[in-house]
PAZAPA-4460 file (N, C-alpha, C; in steps of 0.05 Angstrom, whole numbers, plus 32768, in hexadecimal, padded with zeros to 4 digits):
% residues 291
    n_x    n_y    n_z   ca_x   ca_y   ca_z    c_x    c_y    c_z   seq   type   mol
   8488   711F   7F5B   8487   710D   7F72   848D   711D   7F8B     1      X     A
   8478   711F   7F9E   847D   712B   7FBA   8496   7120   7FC9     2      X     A
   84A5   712F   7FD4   84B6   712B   7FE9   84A8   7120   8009     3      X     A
   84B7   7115   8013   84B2   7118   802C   84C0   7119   8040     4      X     A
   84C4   712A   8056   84DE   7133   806B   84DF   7119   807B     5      X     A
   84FB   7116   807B   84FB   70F9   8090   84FE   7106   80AB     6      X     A
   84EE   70F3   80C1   84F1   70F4   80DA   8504   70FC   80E7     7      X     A
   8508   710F   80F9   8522   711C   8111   8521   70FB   811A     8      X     A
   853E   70F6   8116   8541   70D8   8126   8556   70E2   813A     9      X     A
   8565   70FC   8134   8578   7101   8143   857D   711F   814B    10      X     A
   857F   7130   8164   8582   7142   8162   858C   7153   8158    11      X     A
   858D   7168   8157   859E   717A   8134   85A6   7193   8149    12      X     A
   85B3   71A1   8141   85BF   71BB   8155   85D8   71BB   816B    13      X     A
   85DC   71CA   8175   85F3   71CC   8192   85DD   71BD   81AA    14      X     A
   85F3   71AB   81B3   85E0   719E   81C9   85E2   71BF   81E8    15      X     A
   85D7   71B5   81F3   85D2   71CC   8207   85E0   71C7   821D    16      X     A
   85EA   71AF   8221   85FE   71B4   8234   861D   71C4   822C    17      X     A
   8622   71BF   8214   8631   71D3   8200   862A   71EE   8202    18      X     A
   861F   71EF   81FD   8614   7214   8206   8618   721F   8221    19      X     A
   8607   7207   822D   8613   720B   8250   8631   7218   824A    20      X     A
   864B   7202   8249   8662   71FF   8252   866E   7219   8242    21      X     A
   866B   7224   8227   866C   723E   8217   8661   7254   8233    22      X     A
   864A   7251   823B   8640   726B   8243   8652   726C   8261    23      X     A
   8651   7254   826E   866D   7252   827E   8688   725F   827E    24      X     A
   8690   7257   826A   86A6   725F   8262   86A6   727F   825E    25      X     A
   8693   7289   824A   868A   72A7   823D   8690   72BC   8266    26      X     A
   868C   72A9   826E   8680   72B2   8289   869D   72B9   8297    27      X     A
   86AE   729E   8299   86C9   72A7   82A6   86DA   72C0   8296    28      X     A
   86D7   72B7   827B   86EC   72CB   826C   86DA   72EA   826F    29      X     A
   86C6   72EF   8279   86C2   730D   8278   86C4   7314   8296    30      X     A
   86BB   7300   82A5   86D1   7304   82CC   86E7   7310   82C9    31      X     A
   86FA   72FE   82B9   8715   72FF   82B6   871B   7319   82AA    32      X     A
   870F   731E   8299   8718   7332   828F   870E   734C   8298    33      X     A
   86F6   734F   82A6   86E2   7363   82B7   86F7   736C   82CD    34      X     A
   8701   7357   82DA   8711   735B   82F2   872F   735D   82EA    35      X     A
   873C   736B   82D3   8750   7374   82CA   8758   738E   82BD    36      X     A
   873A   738C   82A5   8739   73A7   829C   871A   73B9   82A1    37      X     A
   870F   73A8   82B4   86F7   73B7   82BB   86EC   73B9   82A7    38      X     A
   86EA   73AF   8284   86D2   73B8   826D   86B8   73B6   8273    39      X     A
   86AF   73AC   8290   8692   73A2   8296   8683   73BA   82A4    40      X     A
   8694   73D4   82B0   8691   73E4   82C8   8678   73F8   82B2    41      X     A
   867E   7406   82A1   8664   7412   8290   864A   7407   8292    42      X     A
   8649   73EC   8291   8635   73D4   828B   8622   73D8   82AD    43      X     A
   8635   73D3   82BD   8632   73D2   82DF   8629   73EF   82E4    44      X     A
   862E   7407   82D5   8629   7420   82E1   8609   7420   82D4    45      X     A
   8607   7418   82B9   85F2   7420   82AB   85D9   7409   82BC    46      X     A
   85DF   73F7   82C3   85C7   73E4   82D0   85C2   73F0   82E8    47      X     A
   85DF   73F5   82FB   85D2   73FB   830E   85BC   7419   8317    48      X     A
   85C7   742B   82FB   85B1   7443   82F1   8595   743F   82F1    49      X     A
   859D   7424   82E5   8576   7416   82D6   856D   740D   82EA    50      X     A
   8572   7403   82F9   856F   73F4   830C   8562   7406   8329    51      X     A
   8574   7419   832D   8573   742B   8342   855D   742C   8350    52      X     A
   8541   7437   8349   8534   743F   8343   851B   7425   8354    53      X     A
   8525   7414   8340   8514   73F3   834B   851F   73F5   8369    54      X     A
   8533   73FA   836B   8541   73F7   8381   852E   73FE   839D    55      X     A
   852B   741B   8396   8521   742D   83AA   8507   7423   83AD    56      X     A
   84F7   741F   839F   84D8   7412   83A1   84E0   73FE   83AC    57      X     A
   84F3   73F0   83A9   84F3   73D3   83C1   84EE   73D2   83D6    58      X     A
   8501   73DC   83E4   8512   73E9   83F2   84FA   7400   8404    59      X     A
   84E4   7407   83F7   84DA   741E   8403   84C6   741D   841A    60      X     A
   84B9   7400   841C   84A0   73F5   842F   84BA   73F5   8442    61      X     A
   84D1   73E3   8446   84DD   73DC   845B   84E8   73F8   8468    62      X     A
   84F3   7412   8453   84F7   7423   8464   84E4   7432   846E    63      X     A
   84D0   7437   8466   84B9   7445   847A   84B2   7438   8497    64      X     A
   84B4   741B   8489   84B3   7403   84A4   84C6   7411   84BC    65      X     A
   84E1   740B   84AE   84F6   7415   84C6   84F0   7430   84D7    66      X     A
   84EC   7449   84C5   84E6   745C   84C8   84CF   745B   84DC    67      X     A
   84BD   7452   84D7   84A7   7455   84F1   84AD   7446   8509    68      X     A
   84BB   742A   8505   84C5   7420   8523   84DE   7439   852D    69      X     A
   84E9   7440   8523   8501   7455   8528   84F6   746C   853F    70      X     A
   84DE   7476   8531   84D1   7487   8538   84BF   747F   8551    71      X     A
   84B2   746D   8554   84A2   745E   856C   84B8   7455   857D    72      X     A
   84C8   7456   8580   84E3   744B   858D   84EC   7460   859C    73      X     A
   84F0   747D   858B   84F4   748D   8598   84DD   749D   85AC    74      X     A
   84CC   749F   85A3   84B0   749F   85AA   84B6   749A   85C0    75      X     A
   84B0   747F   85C6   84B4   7468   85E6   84C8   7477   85EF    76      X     A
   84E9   7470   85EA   84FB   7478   85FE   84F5   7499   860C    77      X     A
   84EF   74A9   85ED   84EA   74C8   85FE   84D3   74C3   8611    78      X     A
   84BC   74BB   8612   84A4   74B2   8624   84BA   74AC   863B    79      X     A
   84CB   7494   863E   84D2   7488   8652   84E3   7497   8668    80      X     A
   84EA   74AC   8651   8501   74C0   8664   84F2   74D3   866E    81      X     A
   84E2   74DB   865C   84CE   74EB   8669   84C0   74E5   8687    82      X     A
   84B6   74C9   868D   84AB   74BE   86A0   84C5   74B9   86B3    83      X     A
   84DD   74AD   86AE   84EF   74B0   86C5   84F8   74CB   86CD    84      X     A
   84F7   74D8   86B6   8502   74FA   86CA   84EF   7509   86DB    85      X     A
   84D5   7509   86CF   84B5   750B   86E7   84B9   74FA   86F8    86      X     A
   84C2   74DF   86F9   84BB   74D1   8712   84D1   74D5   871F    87      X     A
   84E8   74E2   871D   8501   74E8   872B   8504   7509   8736    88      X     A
   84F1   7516   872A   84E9   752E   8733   84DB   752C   873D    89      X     A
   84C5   7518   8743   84B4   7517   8752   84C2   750D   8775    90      X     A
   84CE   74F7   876D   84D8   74F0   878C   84F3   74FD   878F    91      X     A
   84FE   7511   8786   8510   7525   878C   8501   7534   879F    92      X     A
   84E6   7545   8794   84DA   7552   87A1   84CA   7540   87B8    93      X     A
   84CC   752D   87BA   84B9   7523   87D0   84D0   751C   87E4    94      X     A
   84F1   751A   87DA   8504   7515   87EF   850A   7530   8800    95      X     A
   8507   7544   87EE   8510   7564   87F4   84F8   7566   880D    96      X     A
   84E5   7560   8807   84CD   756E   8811   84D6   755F   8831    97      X     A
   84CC   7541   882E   84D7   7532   8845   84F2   7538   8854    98      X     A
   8504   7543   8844   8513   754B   8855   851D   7569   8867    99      X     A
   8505   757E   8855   84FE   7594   8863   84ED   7595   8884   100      X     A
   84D9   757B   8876   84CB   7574   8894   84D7   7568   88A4   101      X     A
   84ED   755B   88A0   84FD   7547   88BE   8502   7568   88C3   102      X     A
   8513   7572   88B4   8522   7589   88C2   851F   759D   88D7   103      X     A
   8502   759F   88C3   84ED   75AE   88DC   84E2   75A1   88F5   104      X     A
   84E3   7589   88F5   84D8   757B   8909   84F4   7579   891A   105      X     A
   850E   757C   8910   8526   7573   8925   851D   758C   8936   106      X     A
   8526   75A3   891F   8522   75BD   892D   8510   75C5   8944   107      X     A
   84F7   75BA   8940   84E7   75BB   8953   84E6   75AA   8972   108      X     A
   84F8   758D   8964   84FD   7582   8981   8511   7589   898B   109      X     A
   852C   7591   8983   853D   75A5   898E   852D   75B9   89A1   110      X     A
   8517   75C5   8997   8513   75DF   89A5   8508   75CE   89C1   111      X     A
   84F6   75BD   89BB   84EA   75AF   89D0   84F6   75A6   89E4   112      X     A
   8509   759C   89E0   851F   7599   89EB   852C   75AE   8A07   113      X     A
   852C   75C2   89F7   8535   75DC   8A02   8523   75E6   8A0F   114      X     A
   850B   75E4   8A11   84F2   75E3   8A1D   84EC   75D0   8A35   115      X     A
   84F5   75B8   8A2D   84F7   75A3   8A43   8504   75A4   8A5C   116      X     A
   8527   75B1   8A53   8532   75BC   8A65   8535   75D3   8A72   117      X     A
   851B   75E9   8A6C   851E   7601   8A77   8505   75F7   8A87   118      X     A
   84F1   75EA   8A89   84D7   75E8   8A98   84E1   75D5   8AB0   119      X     A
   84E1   75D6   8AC4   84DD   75CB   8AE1   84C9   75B8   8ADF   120      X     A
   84C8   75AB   8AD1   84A7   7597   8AD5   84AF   7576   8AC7   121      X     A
   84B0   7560   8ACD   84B5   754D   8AC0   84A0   754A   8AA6   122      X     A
   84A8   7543   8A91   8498   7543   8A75   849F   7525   8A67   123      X     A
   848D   7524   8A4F   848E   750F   8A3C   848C   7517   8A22   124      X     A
   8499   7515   8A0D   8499   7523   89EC   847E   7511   89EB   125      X     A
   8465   751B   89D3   8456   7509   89CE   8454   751E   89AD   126      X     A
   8448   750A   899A   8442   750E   8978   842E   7506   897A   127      X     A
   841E   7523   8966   8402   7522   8964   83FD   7507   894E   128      X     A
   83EB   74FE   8954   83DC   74E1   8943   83D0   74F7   892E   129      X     A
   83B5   74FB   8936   83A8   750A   892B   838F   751C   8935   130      X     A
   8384   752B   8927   836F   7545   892C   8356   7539   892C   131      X     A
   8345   7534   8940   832D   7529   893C   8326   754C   892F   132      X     A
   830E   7536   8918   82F5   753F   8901   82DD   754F   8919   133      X     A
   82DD   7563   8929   82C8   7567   8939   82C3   758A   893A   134      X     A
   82A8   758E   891E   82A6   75AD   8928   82AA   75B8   8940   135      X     A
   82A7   75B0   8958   82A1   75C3   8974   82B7   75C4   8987   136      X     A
   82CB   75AF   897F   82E4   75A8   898A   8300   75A9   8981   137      X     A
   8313   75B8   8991   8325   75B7   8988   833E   75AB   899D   138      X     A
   8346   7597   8988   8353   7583   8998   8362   7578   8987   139      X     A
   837B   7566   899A   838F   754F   898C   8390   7537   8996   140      X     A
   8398   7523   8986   839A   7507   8990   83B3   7507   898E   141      X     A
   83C3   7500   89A4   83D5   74F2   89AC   83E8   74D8   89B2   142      X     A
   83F7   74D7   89A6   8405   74B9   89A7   8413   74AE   89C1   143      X     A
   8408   74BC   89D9   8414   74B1   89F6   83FA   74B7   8A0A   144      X     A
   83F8   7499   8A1F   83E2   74A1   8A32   83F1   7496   8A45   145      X     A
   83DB   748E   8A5E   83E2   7483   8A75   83FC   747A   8A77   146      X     A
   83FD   7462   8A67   8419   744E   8A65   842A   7464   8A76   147      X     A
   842F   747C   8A59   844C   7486   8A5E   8446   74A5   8A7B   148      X     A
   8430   74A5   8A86   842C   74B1   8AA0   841E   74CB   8A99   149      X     A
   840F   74C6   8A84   83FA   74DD   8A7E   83E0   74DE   8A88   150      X     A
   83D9   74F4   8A97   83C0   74EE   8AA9   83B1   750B   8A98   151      X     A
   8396   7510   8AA3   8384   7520   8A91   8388   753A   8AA9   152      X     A
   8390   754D   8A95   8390   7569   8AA1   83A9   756F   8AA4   153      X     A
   83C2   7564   8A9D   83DE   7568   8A97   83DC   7577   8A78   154      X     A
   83EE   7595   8A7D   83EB   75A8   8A63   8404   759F   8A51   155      X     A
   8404   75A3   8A3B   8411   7595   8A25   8412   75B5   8A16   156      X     A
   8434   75B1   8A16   843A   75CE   8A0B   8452   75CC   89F4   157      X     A
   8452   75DE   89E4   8470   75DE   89D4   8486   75F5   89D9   158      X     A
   8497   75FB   89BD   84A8   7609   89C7   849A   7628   89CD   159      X     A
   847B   762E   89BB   8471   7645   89BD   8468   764A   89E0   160      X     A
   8460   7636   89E9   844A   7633   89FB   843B   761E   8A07   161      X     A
   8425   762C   8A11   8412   761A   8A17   83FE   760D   89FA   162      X     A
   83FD   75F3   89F9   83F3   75E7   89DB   83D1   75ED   89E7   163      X     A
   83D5   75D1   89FF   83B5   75D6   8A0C   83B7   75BC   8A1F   164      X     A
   83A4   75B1   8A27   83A4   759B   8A41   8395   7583   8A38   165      X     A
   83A3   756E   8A44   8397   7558   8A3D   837E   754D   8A48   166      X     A
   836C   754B   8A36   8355   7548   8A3F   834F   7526   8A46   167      X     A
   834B   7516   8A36   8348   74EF   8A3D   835F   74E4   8A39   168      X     A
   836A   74CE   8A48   8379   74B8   8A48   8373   74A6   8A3D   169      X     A
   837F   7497   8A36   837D   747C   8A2F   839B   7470   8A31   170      X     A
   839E   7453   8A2A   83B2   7444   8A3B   83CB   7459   8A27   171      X     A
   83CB   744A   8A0D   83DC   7461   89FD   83DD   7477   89EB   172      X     A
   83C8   7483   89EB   83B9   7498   89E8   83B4   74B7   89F3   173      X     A
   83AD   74C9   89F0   83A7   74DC   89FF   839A   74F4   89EB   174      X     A
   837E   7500   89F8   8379   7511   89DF   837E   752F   89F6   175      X     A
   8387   7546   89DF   838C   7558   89F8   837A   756F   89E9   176      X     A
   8371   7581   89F6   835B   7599   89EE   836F   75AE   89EE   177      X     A
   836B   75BC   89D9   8383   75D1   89D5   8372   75EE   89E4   178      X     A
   8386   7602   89E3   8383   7616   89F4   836E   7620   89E2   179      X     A
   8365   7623   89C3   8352   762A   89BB   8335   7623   89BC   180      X     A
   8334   7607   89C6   8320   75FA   89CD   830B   7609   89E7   181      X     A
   82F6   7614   89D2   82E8   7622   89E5   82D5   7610   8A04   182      X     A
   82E3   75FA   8A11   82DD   75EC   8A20   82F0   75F1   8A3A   183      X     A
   830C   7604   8A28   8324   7607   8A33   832C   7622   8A48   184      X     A
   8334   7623   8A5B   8337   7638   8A66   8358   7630   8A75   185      X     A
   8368   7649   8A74   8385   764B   8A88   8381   7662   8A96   186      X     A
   838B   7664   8AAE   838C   7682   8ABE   83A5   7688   8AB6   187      X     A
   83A9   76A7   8AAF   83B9   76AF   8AA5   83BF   76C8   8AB2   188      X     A
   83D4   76DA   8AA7   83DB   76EF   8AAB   83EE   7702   8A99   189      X     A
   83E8   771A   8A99   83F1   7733   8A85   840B   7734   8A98   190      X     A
   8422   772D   8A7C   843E   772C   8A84   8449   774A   8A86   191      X     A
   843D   7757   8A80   844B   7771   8A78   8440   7784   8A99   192      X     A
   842D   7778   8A9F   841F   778D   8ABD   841B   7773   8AD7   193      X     A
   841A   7757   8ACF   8414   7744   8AE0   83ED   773A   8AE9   194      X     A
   83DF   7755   8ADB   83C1   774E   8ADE   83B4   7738   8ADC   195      X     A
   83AE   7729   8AE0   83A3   7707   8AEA   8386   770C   8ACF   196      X     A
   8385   76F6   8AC4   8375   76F2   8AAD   8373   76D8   8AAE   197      X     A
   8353   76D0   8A9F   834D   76B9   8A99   8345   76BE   8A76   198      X     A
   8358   76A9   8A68   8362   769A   8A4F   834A   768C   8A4D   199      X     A
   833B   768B   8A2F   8329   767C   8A2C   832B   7676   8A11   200      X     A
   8320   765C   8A0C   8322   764E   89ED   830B   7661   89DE   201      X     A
   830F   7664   89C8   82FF   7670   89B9   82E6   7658   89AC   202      X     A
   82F2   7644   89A8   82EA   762F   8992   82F7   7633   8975   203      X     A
   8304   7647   896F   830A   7652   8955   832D   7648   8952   204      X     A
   8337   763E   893F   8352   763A   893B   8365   7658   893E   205      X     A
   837B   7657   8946   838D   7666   8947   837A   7684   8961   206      X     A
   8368   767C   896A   835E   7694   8979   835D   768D   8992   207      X     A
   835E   769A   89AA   8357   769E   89CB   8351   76B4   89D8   208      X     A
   833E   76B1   89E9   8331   76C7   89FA   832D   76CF   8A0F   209      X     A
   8336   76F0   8A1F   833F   76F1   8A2D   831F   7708   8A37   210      X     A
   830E   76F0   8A44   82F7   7706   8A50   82EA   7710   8A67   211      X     A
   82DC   771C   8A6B   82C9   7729   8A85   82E3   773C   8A93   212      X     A
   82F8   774B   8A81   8304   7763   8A8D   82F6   777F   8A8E   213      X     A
   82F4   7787   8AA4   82F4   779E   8AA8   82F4   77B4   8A9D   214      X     A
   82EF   77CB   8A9B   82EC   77E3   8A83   8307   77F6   8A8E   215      X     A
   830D   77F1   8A9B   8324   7807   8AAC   8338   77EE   8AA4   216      X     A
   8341   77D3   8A9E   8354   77C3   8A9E   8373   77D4   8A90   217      X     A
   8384   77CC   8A94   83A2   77D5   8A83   83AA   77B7   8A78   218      X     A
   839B   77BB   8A5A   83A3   77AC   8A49   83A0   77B8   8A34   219      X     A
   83B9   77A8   8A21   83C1   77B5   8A08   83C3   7796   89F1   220      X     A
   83BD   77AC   89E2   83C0   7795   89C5   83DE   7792   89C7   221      X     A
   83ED   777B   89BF   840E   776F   89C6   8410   7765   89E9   222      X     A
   8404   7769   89F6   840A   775E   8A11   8407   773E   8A0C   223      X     A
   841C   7735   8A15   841C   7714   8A15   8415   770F   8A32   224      X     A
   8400   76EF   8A31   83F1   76EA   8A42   8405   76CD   8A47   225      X     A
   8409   76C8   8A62   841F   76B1   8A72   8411   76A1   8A83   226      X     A
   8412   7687   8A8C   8402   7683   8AA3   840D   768A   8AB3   227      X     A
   83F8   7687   8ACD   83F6   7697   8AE5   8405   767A   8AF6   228      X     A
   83F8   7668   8AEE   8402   7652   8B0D   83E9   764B   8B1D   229      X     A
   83D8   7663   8B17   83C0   765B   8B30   83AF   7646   8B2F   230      X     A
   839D   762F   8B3A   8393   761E   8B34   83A3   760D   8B31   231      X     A
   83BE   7604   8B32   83D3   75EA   8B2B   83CD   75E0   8B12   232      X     A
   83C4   75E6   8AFC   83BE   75D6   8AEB   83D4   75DF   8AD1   233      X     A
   83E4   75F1   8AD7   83EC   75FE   8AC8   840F   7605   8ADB   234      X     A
   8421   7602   8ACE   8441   7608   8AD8   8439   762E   8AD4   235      X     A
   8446   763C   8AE2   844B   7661   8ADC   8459   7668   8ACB   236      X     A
   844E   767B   8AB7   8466   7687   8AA5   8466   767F   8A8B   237      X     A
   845A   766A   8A89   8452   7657   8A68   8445   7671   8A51   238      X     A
   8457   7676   8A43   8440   767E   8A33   8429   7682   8A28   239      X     A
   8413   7688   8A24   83F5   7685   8A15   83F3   7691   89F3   240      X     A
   83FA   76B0   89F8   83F1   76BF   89E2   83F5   76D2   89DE   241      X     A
   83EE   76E9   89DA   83F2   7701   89D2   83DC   7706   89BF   242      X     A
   83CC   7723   89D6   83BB   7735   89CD   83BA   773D   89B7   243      X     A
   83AD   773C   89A5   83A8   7747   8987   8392   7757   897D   244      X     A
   8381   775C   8993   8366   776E   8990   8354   776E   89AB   245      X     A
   8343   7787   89AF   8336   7790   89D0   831C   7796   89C0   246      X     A
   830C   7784   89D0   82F2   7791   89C6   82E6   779C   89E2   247      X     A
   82D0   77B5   89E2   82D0   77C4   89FF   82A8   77BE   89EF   248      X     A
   82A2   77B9   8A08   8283   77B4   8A06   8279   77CA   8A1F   249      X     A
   8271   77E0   8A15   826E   77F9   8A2C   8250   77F2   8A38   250      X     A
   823F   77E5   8A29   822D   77E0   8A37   822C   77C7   8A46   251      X     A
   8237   77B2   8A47   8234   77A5   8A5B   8252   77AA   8A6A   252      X     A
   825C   77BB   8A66   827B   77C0   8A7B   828D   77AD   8A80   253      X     A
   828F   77A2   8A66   82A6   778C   8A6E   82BB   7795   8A5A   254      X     A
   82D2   778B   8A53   82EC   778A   8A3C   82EE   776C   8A34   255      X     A
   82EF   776B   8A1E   82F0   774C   8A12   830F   7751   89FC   256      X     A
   8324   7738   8A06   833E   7742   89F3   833D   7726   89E5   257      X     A
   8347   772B   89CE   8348   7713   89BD   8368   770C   89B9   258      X     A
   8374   76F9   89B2   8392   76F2   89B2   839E   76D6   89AD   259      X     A
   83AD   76D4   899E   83B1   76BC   898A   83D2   76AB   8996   260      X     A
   83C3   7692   899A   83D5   7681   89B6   83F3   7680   899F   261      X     A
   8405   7680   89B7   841D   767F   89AA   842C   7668   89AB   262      X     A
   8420   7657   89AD   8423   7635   899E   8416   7632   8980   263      X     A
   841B   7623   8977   840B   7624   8959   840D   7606   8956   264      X     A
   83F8   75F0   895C   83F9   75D0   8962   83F0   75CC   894C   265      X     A
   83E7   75DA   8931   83E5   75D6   891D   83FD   75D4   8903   266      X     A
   8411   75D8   8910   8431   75E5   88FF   8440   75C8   890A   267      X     A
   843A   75B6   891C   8446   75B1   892A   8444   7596   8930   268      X     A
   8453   757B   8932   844B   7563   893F   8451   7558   8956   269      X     A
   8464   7565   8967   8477   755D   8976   846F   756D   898E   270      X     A
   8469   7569   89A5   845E   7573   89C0   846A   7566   89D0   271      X     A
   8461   7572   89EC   8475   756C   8A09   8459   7572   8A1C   272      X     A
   844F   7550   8A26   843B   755E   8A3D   8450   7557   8A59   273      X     A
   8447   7576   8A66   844D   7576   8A80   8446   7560   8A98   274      X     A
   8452   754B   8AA3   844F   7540   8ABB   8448   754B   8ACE   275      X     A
   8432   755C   8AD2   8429   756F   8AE2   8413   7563   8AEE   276      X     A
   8414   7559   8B03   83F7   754E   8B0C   83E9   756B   8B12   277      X     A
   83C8   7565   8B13   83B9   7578   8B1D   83BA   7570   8B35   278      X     A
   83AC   758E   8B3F   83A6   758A   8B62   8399   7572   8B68   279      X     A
   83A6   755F   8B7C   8395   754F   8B88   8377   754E   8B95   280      X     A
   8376   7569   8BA3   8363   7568   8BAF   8342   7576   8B94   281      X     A
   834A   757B   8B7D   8338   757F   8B69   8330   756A   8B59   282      X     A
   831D   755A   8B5F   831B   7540   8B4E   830C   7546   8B32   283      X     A
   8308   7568   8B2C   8302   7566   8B0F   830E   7584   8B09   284      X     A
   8316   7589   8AF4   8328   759C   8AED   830F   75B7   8AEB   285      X     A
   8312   75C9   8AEA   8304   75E2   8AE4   8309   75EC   8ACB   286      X     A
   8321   75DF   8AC7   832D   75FB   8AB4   8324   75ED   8A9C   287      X     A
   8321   75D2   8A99   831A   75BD   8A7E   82FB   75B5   8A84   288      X     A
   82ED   75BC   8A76   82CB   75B6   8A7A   82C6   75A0   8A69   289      X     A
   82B6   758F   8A71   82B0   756F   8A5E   82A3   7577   8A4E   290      X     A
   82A6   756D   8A35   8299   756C   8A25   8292   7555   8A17   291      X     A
***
């Protein structure tokens, strides 16, 4: 006769909340005893051995991560220091520079100064604007006209000298033709013997010309050339230049000297034109030709 198994009507085994409260328990008594005699520390060395390893692969995207912001970080700040120490060298040098040019510019109005008060002639300081753009002319614009009592044919000189003469007015304005300006002529004279000379613009920067002398003349290369006074257009004694070369043309019998004005309006911003009226009775200058 077959058997037959009767139906589970009831569960059979350790219920599991039992096991729970065991594995609970299993749990405090090896705390308790872990944190007395340490028997768990072998267990903790050997996992964290096994383990290690996992560790570092974890762990390894985020430190490369760090690693490259670390690096772009520094990147930037060195960039940044880099750009403030250039831009602090830069306006170091642009304070130095600016303040080499006041210096020179005091220095220069100092001298003007001293110039102002050695000349017998009432004057006005005037600062060049700027250099008109004109192959055939050589000239300055001026930041003082009429207003302040500047009339055309008053010479405008520095601490070297004679600069050159003012050629047009305007209310506040004034352009003046420098002594190089081959339009330009001063009567002059050889300081060293008193010989009467006429000073002529070359057209050429830094050059002036001293022509139609004589073949018998006593002139020497170094003789500095002064005005004379003659014509009123000009105060006596002003500096011009100094001789730097004699050219002798035997066939047409003249001496031609060449000589480089001893103002330099190119070095320079700061001028003093003379309050010198021209002769009244000359209603156009000789010595300045229109151009």
């Amino acid at each position: 006769m077959s058997t037959k198994k009767s139906p589970h009507l009831f569960r059979q085994g350790i219920a599991s909340e039992v096991k729970l409260f065991f594995l609970a328990l299993l749990c405090i008594v090896l705390i308790i005893v872990d944190a007395n005699w340490s028997v768990l520390e072998p267990v903790r060395r050997l996992s964290s051995t096994l383990i290690y390893p996992f560790q570092r692969v974890a762990i390894w995207p985020k430190a490369v991560v760090d690693s490259v912001y670390d690096w772009s970080k520094f990147v930037t700040h060195t960039e940044e220091q880099i750009r403030t120490s250039e831009s602090a060298r830069i306006e170091n040098a642009r304070l130095s520079m600016r303040a080499m040019q006041m210096e020179a510019e005091n220095i220069q109005l100092r001298r003007l100064l001293g110039v102002k008060a050695s000349v017998e002639v009432p004057s006005v300081a005037v600062e060049v604007l700027y250099t008109p753009a004109h192959p055939f002319k050589e000239s300055i614009i001026l930041n003082k006209g009429a207003n302040d009592g500047i009339e055309p044919g008053m010479p405008v000189i520095a601490e070297g000298g004679i600069v050159g003469q003012i050629r047009r007015v305007t209310a506040n304005t004034s352009e003046a033709a420098l002594v190089t300006d081959d339009k330009t002529s001063v009567p002059a004279l050889l300081q060293r013997n008193g010989i009467r000379v006429l000073v002529f613009g070359s057209g050429r920067p830094g050059q002036i010309e001293v022509r139609y002398l004589s073949l018998d003349v006593d002139i020497k290369v170094g003789d500095e050339l002064v005005s004379s006074g003659i014509g009123g257009y000009y105060p006596a004694g002003l500096m011009i230049g100094q001789i730097t070369s004699i050219e002798t043309n035997s066939a047409q019998g003249f001496v031609r000297a060449i000589a480089e004005p001893s103002a330099h309006p190119d070095r320079h911003r700061h001028f003093l034109v003379l309050l010198h009226s021209p002769p009244e009775e000359s209603e156009e200058n000789p010595l300045l030709e229109e151009s």
